[in-house]
N, C-alpha and C positions, 0 to 999 in steps of 0.2 A: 504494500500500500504506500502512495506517493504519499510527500508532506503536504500536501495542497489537500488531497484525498481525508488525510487523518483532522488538518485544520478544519478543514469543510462540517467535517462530520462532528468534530468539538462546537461549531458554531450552532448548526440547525439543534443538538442537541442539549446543549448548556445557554446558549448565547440567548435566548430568549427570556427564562430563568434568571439572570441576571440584570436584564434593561429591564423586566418588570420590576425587578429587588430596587435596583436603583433609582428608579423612579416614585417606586413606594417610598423608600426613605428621604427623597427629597421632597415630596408631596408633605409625608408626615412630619418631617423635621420640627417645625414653626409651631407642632401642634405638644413638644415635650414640656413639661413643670419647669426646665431651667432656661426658657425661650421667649416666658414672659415680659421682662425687662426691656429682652431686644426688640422684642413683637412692638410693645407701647414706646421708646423711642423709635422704630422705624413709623410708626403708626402717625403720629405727628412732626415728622423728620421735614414733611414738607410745608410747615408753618415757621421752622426756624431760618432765622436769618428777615424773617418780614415784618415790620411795624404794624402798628394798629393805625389807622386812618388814610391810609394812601394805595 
């Protein structure tokens, strides 16, 4: 079996398995107990830097 043959067959077999995982955890990420902080400074992140009245 060529190495393209053996790579191929690692991919259709694992390789999906894995972009789901990774996807899953960057989906979930934002959703952990120690992500609150960052969550509410990114959440008003676009108010800082701007005055009241202009």
């Amino acid at each position: 079996m060529s190495l393209y043959e053996t790579l191929r067959h690692a991919a259709d077999s694992y390789g999906l398995a894995v972009i789901v995982a990774l996807y899953l955890t960057l989906c979930l990420w934002h959703f952990r107990p120690g992500a609150k902080p960052h969550v509410e400074e990114a959440k008003h992140s676009i108010f800082k830097d701007q005055t009241d009245g202009e």
